[in-house]
C-alpha positions in Angstrom: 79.1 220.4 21.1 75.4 219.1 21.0 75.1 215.3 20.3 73.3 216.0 16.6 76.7 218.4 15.7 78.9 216.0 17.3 77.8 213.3 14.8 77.9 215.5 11.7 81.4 215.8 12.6 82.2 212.5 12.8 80.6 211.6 9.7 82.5 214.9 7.7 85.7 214.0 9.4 86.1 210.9 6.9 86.3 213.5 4.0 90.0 214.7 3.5 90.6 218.2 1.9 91.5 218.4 -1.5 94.8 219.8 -3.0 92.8 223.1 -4.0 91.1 223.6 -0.5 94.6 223.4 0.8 96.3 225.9 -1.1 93.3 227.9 -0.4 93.8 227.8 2.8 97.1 228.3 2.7 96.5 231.7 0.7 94.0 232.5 3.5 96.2 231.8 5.9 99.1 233.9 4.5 97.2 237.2 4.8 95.6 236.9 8.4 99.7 236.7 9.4 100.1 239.5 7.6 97.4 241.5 8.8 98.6 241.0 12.1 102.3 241.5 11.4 101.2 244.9 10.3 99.5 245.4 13.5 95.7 244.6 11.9 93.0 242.7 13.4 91.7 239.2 13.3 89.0 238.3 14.5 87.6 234.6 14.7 84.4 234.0 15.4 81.7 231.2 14.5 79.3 230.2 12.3 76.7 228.5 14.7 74.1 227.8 13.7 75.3 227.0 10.4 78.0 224.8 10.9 78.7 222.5 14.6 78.7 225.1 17.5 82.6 226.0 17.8 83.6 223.9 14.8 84.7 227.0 12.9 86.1 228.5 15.5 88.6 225.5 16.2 88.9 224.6 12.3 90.4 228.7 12.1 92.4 228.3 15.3 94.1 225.4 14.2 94.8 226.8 9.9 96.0 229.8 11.7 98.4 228.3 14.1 99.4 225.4 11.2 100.1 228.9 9.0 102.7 230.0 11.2 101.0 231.7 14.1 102.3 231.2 17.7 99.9 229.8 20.2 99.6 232.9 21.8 99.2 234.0 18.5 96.2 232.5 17.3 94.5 232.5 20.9 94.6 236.3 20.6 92.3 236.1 17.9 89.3 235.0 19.6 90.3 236.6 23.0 91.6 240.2 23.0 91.6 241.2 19.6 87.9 240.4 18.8 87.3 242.7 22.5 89.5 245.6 20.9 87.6 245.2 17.3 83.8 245.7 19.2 85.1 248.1 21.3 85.1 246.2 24.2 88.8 245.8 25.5 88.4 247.1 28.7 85.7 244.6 29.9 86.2 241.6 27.7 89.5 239.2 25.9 91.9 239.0 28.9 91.4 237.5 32.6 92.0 240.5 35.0 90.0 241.4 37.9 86.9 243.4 37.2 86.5 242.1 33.8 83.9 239.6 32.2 85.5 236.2 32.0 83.4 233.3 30.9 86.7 230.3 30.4 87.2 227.2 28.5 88.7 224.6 30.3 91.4 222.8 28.2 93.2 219.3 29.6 96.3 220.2 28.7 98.7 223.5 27.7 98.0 224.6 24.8 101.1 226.7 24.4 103.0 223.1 24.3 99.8 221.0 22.2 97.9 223.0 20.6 95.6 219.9 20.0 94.5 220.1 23.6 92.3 223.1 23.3 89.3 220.3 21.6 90.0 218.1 25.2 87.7 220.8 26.7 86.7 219.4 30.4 84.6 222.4 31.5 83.7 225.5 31.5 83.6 228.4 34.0 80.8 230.8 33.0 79.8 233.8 35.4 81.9 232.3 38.1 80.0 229.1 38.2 82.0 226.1 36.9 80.3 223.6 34.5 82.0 220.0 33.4 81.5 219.0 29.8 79.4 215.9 31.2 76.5 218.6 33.0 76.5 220.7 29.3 76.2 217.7 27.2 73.3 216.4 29.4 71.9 219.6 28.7 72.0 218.8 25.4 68.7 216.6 24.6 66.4 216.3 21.9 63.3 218.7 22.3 60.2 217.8 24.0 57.9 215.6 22.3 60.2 213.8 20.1 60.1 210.4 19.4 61.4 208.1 22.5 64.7 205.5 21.3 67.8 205.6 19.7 68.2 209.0 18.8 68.8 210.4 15.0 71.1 213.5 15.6 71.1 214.0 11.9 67.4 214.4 11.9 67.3 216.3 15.7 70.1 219.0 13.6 67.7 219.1 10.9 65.1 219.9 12.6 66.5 222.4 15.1 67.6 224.6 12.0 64.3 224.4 10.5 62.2 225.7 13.5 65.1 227.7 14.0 66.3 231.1 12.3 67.9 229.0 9.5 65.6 227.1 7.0 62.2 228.4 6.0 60.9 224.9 4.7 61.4 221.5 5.7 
């Protein structure tokens, strides 16, 4: 997560939900299980650049697998199922050989803590392995910004706006 969406988080994160985002969620919840007990598809995906790259993809992951899904369970639905749904099964959502596998590295098991899958140390993408630290340090403020402490607020704001997402300033 870029620094800028790694501070929004922390300053959101002080916010509990209410009672009626809850039950909500619960409700949600309830019928993605049954989708998939009927043999549907779900498929999570994320929001970027809306919201924190990845933020909605680990806020759904985790109301899924708090709703009663399995591990396995709710890792399907951003794996295989979202592969099967674009048509793409046979290349993409499960680690064989021959197929495209970009991975997340996790420390830990996430089929015994699901909680580990936000310790992510690295990431292997078209065979070449990346640590968190290189991708972070990726992550800098755009040329010809100010020098000094660094608002990520403002570096978010900005990168929206001369982005796709904000026509004025």
């Amino acid at each position: 997560m870029a620094p800028w969406d790694a501070d929004l988080v922390r300053r959101s994160a002080g916010t509990a939900p209410t009672q009626a985002q809850l039950a909500t969620l619960r409700r949600e919840t309830d019928v993605y299980r049954r989708l998939l007990a009927a043999g549907g598809l779900v498929a999570l995906g994320t929001d970027a650049p809306l919201v924190p790259v990845g933020l909605s993809l680990h806020l759904g992951l985790r109301a899924l697998h708090r709703g009663g899904l399995s591990p396995a369970e709710a890792l399907r639905t951003v794996t295989v199922l979202p592969a099967r749904l674009f048509g793409l099964g046979e290349q993409l959502g499960t680690v064989l050989p021959g197929r495209i596998a970009d991975l997340t590295i996790v420390d830990g098991d996430p089929f015994t803590d699901f909680d580990v899958l936000v310790r992510t140390s690295g990431v292997l993408r078209g065979g070449v392995p990346h640590t968190t630290d290189d991708l972070v340090a990726g992550s800098t403020p755009a040329a010809g910004r100010r020098a000094g402490p660094v608002d990520w607020g403002r570096e978010r704001h900005l990168m929206l706006r001369d982005g796709c997402c904000q026509t004025a300033g």
